[in-house]
Z-matrix of the N, CA and C atoms (Angstrom, degrees):
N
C 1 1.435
C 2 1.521 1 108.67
N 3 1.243 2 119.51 1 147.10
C 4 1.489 3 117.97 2 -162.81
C 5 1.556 4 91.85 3 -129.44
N 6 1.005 5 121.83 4 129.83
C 7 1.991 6 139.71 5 141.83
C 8 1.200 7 129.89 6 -53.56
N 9 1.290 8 111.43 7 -5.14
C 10 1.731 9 125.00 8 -167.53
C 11 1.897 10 79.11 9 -103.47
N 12 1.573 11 86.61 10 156.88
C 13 1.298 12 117.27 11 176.87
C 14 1.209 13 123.64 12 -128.23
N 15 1.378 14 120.92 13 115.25
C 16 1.675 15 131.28 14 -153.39
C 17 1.980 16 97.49 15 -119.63
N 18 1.265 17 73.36 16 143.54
C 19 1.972 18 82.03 17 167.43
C 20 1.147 19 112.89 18 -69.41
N 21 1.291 20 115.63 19 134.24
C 22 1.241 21 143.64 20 156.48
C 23 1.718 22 111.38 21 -15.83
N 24 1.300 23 122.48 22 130.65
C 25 1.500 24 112.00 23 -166.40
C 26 2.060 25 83.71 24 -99.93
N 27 0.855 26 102.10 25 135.75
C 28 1.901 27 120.71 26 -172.67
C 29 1.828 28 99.57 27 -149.32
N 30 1.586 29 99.55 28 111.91
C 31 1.626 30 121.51 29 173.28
C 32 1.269 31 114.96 30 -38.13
N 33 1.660 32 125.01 31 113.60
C 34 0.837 33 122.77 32 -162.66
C 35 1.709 34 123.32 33 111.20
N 36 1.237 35 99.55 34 -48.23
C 37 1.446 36 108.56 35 -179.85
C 38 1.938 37 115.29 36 -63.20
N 39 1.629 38 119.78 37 128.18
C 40 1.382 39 101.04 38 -179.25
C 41 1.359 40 95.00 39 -70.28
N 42 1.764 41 102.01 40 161.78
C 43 1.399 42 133.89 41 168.83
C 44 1.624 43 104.68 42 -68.68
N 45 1.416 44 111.77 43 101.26
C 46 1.633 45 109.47 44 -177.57
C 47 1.770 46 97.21 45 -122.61
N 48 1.464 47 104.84 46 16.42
C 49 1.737 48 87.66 47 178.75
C 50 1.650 49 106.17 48 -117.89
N 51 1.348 50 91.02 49 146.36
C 52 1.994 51 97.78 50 177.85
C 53 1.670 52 96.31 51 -127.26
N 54 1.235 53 88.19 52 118.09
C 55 1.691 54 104.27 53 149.96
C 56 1.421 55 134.23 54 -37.01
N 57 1.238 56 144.37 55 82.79
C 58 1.418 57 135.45 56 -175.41
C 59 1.322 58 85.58 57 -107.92
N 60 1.708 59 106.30 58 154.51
C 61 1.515 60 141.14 59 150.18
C 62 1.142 61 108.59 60 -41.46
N 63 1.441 62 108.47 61 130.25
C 64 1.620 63 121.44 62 153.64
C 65 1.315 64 120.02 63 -87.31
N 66 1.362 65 113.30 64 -9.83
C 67 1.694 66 110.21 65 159.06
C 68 1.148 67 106.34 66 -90.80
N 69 1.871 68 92.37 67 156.90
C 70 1.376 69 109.44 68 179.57
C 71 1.519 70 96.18 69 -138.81
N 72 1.530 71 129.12 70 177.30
C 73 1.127 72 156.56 71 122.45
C 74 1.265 73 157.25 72 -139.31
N 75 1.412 74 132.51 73 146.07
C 76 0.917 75 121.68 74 -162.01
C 77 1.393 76 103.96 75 -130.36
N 78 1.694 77 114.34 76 142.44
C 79 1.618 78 114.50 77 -175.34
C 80 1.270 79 93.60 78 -101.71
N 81 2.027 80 118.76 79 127.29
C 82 1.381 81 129.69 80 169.24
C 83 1.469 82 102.90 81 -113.66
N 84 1.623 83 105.54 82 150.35
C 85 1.218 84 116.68 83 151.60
C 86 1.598 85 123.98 84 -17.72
N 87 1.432 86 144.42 85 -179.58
C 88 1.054 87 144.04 86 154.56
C 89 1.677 88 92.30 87 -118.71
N 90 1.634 89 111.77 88 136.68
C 91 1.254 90 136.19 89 -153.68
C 92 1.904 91 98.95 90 -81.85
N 93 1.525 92 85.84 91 -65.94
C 94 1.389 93 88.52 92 -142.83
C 95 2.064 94 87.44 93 -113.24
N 96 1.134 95 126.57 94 -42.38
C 97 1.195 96 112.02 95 -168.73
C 98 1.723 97 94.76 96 -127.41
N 99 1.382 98 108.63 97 130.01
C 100 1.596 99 128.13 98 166.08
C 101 1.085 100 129.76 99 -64.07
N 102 1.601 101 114.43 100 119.73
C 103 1.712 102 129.45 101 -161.45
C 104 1.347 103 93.16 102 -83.65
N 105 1.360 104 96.44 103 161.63
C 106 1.728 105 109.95 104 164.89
C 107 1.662 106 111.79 105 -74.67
N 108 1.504 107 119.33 106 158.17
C 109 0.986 108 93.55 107 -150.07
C 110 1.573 109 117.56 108 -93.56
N 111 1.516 110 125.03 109 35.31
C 112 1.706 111 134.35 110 -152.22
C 113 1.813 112 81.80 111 -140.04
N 114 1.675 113 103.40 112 7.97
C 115 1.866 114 91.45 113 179.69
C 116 1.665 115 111.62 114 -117.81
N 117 1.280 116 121.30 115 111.56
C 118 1.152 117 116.66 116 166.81
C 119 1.696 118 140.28 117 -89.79
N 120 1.057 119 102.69 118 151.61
C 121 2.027 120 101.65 119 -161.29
C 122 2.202 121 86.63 120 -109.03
N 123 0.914 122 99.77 121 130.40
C 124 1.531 123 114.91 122 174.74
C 125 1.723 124 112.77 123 -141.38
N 126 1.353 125 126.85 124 135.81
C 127 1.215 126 131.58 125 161.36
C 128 0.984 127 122.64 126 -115.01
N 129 1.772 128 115.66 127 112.73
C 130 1.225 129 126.91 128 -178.77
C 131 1.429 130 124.16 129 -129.16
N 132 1.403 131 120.90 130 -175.31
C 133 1.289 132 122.55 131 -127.48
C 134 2.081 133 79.38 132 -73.87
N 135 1.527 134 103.50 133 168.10
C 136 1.524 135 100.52 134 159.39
C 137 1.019 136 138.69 135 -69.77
N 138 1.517 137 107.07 136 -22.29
C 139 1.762 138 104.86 137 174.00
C 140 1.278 139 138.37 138 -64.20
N 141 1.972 140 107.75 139 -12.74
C 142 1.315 141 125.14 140 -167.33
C 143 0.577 142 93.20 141 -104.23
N 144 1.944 143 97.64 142 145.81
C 145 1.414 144 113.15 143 -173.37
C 146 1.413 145 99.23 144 -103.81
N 147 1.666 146 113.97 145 -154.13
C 148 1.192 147 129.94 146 -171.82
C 149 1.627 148 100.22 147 -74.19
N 150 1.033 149 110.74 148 -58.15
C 151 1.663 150 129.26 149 -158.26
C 152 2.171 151 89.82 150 -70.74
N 153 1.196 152 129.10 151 -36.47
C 154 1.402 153 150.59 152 -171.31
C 155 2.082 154 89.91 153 -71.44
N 156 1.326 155 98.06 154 -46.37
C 157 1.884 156 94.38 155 178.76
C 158 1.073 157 122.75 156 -52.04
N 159 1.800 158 103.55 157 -59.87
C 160 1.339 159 145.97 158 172.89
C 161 1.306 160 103.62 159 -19.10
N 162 1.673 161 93.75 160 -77.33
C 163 1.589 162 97.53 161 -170.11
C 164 1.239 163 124.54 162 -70.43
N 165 1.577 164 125.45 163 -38.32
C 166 1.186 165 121.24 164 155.59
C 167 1.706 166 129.17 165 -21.17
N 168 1.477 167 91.84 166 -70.25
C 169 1.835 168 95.07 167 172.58
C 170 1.436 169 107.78 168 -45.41
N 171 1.330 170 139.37 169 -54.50
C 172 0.716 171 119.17 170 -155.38
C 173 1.230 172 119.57 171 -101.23
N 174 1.749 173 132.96 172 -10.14
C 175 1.403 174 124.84 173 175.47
C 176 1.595 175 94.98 174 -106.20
N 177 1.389 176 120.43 175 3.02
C 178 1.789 177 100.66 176 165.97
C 179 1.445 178 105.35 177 -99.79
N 180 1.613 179 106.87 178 -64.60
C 181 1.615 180 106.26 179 -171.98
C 182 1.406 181 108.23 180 -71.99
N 183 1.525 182 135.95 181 -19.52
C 184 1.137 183 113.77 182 -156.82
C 185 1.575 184 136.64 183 84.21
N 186 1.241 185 106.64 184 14.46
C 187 1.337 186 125.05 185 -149.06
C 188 1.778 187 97.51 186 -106.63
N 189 1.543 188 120.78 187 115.53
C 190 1.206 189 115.41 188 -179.30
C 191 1.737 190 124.66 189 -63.25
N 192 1.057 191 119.15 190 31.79
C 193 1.741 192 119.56 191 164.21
C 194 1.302 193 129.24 192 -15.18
N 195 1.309 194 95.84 193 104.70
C 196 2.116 195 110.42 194 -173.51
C 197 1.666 196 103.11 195 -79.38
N 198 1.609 197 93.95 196 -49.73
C 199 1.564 198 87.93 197 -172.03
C 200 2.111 199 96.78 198 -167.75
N 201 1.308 200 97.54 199 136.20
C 202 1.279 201 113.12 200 159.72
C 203 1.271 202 122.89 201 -110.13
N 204 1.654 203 119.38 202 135.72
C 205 1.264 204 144.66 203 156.97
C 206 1.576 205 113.98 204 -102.09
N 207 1.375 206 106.15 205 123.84
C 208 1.252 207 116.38 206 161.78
C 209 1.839 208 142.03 207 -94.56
N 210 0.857 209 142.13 208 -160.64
C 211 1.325 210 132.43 209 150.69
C 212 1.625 211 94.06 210 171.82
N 213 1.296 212 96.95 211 173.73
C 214 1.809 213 117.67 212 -178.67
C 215 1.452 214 105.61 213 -121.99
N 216 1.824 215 102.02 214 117.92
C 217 1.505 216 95.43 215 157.87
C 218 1.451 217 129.10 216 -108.76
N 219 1.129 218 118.42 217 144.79
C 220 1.255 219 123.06 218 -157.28
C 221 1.755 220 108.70 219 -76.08
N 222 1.444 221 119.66 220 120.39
C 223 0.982 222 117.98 221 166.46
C 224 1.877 223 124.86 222 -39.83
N 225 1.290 224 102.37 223 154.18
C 226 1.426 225 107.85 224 -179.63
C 227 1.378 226 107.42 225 -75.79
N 228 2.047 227 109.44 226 171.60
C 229 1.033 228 108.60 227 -178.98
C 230 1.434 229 95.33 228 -134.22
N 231 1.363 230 112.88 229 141.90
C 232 1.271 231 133.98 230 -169.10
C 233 1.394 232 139.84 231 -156.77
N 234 1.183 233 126.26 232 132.00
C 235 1.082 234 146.76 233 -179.10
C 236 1.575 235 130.53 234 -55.12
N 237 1.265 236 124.50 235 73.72
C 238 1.548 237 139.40 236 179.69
C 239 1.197 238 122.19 237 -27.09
N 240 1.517 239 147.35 238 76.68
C 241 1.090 240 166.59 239 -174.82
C 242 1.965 241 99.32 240 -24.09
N 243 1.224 242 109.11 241 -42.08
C 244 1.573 243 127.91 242 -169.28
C 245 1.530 244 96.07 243 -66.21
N 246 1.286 245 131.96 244 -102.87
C 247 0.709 246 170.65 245 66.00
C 248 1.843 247 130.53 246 83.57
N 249 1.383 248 85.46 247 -60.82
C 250 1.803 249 122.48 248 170.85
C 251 1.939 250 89.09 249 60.64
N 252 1.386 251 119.99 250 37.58
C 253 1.298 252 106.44 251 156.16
C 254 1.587 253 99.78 252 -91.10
N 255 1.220 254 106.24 253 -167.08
C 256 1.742 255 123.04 254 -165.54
C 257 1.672 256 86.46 255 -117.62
N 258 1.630 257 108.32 256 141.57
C 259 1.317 258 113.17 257 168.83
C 260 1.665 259 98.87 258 -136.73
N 261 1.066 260 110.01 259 164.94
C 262 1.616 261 127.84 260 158.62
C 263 0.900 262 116.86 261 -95.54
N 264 1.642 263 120.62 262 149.30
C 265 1.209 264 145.75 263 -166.20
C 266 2.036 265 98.41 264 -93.96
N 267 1.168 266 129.68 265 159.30
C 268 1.543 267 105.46 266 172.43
C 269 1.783 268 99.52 267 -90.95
N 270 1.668 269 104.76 268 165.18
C 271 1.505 270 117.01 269 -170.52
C 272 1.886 271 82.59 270 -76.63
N 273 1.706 272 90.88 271 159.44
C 274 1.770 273 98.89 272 166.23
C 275 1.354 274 88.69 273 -140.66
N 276 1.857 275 110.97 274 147.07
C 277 1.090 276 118.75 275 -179.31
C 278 1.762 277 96.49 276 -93.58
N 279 1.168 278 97.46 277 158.64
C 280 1.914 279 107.52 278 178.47
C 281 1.551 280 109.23 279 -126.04
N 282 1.109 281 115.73 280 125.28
C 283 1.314 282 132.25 281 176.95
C 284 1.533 283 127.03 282 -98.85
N 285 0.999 284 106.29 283 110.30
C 286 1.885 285 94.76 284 -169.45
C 287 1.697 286 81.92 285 -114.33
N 288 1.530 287 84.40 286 125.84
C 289 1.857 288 112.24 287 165.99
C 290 1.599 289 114.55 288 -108.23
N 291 1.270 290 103.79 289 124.21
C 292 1.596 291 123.35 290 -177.73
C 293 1.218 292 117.21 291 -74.03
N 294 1.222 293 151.04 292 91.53
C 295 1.757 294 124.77 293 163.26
C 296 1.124 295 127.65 294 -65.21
N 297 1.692 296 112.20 295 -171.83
C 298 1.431 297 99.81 296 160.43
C 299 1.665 298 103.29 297 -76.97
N 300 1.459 299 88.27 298 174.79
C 301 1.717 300 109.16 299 171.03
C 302 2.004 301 117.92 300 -59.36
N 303 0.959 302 119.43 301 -25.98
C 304 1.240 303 119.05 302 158.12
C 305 1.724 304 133.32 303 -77.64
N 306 1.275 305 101.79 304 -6.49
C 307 1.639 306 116.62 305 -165.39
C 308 1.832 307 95.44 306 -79.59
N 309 1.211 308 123.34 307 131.81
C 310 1.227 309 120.30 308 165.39
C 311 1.317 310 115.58 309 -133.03
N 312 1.245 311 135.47 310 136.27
C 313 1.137 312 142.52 311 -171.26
C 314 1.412 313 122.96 312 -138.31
N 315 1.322 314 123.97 313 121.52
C 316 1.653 315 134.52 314 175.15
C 317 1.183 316 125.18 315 -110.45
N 318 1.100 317 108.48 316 142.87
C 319 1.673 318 102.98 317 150.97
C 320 0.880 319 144.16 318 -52.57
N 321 1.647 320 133.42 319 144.64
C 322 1.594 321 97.16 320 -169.38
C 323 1.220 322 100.77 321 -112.42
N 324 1.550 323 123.07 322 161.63
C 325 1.471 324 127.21 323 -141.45
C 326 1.968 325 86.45 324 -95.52
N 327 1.356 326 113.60 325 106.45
C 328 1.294 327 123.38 326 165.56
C 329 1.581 328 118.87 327 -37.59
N 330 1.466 329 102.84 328 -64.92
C 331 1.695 330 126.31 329 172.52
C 332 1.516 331 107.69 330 -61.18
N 333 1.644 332 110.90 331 121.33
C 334 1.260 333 90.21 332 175.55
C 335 1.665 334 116.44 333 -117.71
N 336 1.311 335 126.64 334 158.44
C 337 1.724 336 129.96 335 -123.89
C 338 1.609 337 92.92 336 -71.35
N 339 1.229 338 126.99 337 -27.95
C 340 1.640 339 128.54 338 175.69
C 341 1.690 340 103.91 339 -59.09
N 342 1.294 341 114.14 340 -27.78
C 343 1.424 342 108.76 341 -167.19
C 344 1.176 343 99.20 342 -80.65
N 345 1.584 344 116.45 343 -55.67
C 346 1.300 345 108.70 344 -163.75
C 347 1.717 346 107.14 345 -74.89
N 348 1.398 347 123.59 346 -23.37
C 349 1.288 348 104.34 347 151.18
C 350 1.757 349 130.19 348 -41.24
N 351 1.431 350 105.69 349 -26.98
C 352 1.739 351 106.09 350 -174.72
C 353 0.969 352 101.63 351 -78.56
N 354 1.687 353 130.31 352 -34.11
C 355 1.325 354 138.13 353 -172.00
C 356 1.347 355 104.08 354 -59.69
N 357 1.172 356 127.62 355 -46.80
C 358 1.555 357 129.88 356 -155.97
C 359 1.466 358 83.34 357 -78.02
N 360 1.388 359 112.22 358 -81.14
C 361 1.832 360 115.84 359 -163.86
C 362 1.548 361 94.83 360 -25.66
N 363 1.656 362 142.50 361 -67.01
C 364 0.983 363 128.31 362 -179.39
C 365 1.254 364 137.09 363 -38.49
N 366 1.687 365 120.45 364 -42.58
C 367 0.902 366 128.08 365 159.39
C 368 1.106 367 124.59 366 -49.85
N 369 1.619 368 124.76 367 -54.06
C 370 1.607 369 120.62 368 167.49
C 371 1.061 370 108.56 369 -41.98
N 372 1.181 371 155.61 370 -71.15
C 373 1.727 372 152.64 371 -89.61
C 374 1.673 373 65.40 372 -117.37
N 375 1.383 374 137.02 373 -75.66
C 376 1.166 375 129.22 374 -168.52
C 377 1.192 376 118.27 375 -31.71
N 378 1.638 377 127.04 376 -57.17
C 379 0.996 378 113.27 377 174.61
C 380 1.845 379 132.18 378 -79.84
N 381 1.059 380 105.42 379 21.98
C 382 1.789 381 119.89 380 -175.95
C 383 1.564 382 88.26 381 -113.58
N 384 1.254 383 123.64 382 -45.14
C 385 1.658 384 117.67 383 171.04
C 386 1.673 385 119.71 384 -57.42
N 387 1.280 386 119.18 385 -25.93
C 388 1.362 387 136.60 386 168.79
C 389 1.474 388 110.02 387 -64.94
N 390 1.672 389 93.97 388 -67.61
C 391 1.530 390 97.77 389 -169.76
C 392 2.063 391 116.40 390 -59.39
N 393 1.080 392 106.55 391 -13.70
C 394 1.715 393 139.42 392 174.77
C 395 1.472 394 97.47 393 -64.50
N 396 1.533 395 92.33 394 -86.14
C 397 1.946 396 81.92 395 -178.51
C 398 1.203 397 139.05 396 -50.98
N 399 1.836 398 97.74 397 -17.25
C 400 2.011 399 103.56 398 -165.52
C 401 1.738 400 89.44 399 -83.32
N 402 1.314 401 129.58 400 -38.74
C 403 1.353 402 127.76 401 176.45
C 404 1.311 403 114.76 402 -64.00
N 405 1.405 404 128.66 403 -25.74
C 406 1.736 405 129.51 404 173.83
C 407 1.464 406 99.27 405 -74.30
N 408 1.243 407 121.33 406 -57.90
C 409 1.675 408 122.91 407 170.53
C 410 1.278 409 113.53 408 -30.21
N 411 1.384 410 107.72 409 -58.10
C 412 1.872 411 115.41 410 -159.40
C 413 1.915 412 89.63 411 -63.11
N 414 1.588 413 128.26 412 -52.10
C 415 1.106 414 147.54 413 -142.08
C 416 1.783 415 93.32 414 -69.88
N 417 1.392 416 106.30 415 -30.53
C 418 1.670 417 122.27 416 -164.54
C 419 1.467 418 98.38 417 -70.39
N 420 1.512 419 109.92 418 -68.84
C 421 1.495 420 134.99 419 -166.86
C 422 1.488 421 101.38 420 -79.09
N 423 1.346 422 96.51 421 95.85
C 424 1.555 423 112.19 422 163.39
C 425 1.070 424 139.30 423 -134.08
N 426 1.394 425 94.95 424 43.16
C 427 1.367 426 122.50 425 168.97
C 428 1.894 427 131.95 426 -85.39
N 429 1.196 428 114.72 427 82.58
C 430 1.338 429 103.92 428 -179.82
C 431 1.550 430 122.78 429 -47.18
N 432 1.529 431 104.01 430 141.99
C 433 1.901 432 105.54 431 -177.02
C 434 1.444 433 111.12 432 65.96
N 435 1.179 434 119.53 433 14.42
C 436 1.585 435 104.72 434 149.46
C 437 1.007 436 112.68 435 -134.66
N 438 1.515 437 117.60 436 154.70
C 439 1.963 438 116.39 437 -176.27
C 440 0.989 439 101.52 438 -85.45
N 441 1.775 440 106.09 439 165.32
C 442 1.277 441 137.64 440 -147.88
C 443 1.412 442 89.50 441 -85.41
N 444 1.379 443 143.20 442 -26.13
C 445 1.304 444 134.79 443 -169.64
C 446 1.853 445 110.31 444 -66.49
N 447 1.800 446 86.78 445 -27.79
C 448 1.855 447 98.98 446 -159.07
C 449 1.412 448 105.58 447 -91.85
N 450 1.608 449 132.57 448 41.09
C 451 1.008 450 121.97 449 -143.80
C 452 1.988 451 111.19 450 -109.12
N 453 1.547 452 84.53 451 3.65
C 454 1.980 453 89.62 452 -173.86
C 455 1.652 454 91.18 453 -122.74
Protein backbone atom coordinates (compact mmCIF):
# COMPACT_ATOMS: atom_id res chain seq x y z
CA UNK A 1 0.00 0.00 0.00
CA UNK A 2 1.52 3.30 -0.91
CA UNK A 3 0.89 7.00 0.88
CA UNK A 4 2.04 8.79 -2.15
CA UNK A 5 -0.55 10.29 -4.29
CA UNK A 6 -0.50 9.83 -8.09
CA UNK A 7 -2.70 11.42 -10.81
CA UNK A 8 -5.51 10.05 -11.80
CA UNK A 9 -4.80 7.64 -14.87
CA UNK A 10 -7.33 9.56 -17.74
CA UNK A 11 -7.19 7.95 -21.62
CA UNK A 12 -4.85 9.54 -23.37
CA UNK A 13 -2.78 10.88 -20.69
CA UNK A 14 1.19 9.62 -20.89
CA UNK A 15 2.13 7.23 -18.08
CA UNK A 16 4.52 9.69 -16.05
CA UNK A 17 4.03 7.90 -12.61
CA UNK A 18 6.49 5.22 -10.99
CA UNK A 19 5.75 3.44 -7.98
CA UNK A 20 8.55 3.64 -5.33
CA UNK A 21 8.59 1.86 -1.85
CA UNK A 22 7.56 3.37 1.22
CA UNK A 23 9.97 1.22 3.02
CA UNK A 24 13.21 2.04 3.71
CA UNK A 25 16.32 0.87 5.59
CA UNK A 26 19.12 1.67 6.97
CA UNK A 27 22.10 -0.56 8.49
CA UNK A 28 23.56 1.34 11.86
CA UNK A 29 26.27 0.66 14.01
CA UNK A 30 25.19 -0.99 17.37
CA UNK A 31 25.39 1.96 20.00
CA UNK A 32 25.76 0.82 23.18
CA UNK A 33 26.06 -3.09 23.43
CA UNK A 34 28.04 -5.44 20.73
CA UNK A 35 26.23 -8.02 18.47
CA UNK A 36 27.59 -11.25 17.59
CA UNK A 37 29.03 -11.06 14.58
CA UNK A 38 26.23 -13.04 11.89
CA UNK A 39 23.67 -10.29 13.80
CA UNK A 40 22.62 -7.24 12.18
CA UNK A 41 20.93 -3.95 13.80
CA UNK A 42 18.89 -1.97 10.92
CA UNK A 43 16.27 0.90 11.34
CA UNK A 44 13.43 0.84 9.33
CA UNK A 45 10.49 2.45 8.28
CA UNK A 46 7.39 1.58 10.91
CA UNK A 47 5.21 -0.02 8.68
CA UNK A 48 7.54 -3.06 8.13
CA UNK A 49 7.10 -5.85 9.59
CA UNK A 50 9.25 -8.75 10.50
CA UNK A 51 8.30 -11.05 7.58
CA UNK A 52 8.45 -7.27 5.22
CA UNK A 53 12.55 -7.29 6.58
CA UNK A 54 12.90 -10.82 5.81
CA UNK A 55 12.04 -10.50 2.46
CA UNK A 56 13.62 -7.45 1.69
CA UNK A 57 17.12 -8.84 2.74
CA UNK A 58 16.71 -11.34 0.86
CA UNK A 59 15.07 -10.57 -2.67
CA UNK A 60 16.91 -7.01 -2.70
CA UNK A 61 20.33 -7.47 -1.02
CA UNK A 62 20.55 -11.05 -1.27
CA UNK A 63 21.29 -11.47 2.15
CA UNK A 64 20.66 -15.06 3.69
CA UNK A 65 18.12 -14.06 6.72
CA UNK A 66 17.42 -16.83 9.42
CA UNK A 67 15.32 -14.71 11.47
CA UNK A 68 14.31 -11.11 12.33
CA UNK A 69 13.40 -9.47 15.60
CA UNK A 70 12.06 -6.23 15.83
CA UNK A 71 11.10 -3.70 18.50
CA UNK A 72 10.30 0.18 18.80
CA UNK A 73 12.36 2.68 20.48
CA UNK A 74 10.83 5.39 21.83
CA UNK A 75 11.91 8.71 20.75
CA UNK A 76 13.48 11.17 23.23
CA UNK A 77 12.02 13.88 25.18
CA UNK A 78 13.22 17.25 25.10
CA UNK A 79 13.34 20.54 25.85
CA UNK A 80 13.03 23.30 22.91
CA UNK A 81 15.78 25.76 23.18
CA UNK A 82 13.07 28.43 21.43
CA UNK A 83 10.42 28.17 23.22
CA UNK A 84 11.30 25.99 26.46
CA UNK A 85 8.13 23.81 25.55
CA UNK A 86 8.93 19.94 25.57
CA UNK A 87 8.94 18.20 22.13
CA UNK A 88 9.40 14.56 21.02
CA UNK A 89 11.88 13.04 19.22
CA UNK A 90 9.98 10.57 16.42
CA UNK A 91 9.81 6.59 17.59
CA UNK A 92 12.33 4.35 15.21
CA UNK A 93 11.59 0.83 14.77
CA UNK A 94 14.89 -1.54 15.17
CA UNK A 95 15.35 -4.58 13.36
CA UNK A 96 17.76 -7.18 14.39
CA UNK A 97 18.60 -9.60 11.37
CA UNK A 98 19.98 -13.09 12.16
CA UNK A 99 22.36 -14.94 9.75
CA UNK A 100 23.58 -18.07 9.41
CA UNK A 101 26.44 -19.04 11.76
CA UNK A 102 29.09 -18.62 9.12
CA UNK A 103 27.98 -15.07 7.88
CA UNK A 104 30.40 -12.41 9.18
CA UNK A 105 30.09 -8.96 8.78
CA UNK A 106 32.19 -5.63 9.56
CA UNK A 107 32.48 -2.40 9.30
CA UNK A 108 34.53 -1.05 7.10
CA UNK A 109 37.35 0.88 8.59
CA UNK A 110 36.51 4.60 7.23
CA UNK A 111 40.13 5.86 8.51
CA UNK A 112 42.63 4.47 6.57
CA UNK A 113 45.90 2.97 8.61
CA UNK A 114 48.42 5.63 6.73
CA UNK A 115 46.15 8.32 8.09
CA UNK A 116 45.93 7.37 11.34
CA UNK A 117 49.60 6.78 11.22
CA UNK A 118 49.77 10.78 10.25
CA UNK A 119 47.53 11.34 13.11
CA UNK A 120 49.80 9.86 15.65
CA UNK A 121 53.22 11.36 14.10
CA UNK A 122 51.20 14.65 14.59
CA UNK A 123 50.30 14.06 17.78
CA UNK A 124 53.88 13.29 18.88
CA UNK A 125 55.65 16.29 17.38
CA UNK A 126 52.79 18.14 19.31
CA UNK A 127 53.56 16.81 22.26
CA UNK A 128 57.66 17.23 22.06
CA UNK A 129 56.65 20.94 20.96
CA UNK A 130 54.84 21.23 24.40
CA UNK A 131 57.29 19.48 26.32
CA UNK A 132 59.94 22.27 24.43
CA UNK A 133 58.09 25.22 25.51
CA UNK A 134 57.29 24.04 29.23
CA UNK A 135 61.30 23.62 29.51
CA UNK A 136 61.98 27.23 27.72
CA UNK A 137 59.37 28.62 30.32
CA UNK A 138 60.91 26.83 33.36
CA UNK A 139 64.60 28.09 31.75
CA UNK A 140 62.94 31.90 31.59
CA UNK A 141 61.50 32.00 35.22
CA UNK A 142 64.25 32.09 37.49
CA UNK A 143 63.07 33.55 40.00
CA UNK A 144 63.06 31.82 43.39
CA UNK A 145 59.65 32.33 45.64
CA UNK A 146 57.55 33.48 43.03
CA UNK A 147 55.10 31.40 40.83
CA UNK A 148 55.51 30.54 37.50
CA UNK A 149 52.21 32.31 36.58
CA UNK A 150 53.83 35.78 38.10
CA UNK A 151 56.69 35.74 35.94
CA UNK A 152 56.53 39.27 33.71
Amino acid sequence: MSTRWYRIYQKGNPQLRVFLPNFWMKLVKPQFKELVPNQLEFHVSMEMTKHDVKNYLQKIYNLPALDVRTRIKMGRFRRCPDGGYIVKDDDIKVAYAIMPKDFKFEFPDILKQEEKKKEEKIDKRTVDEMKNGYQAFLKHNNKPGVPGWFSF
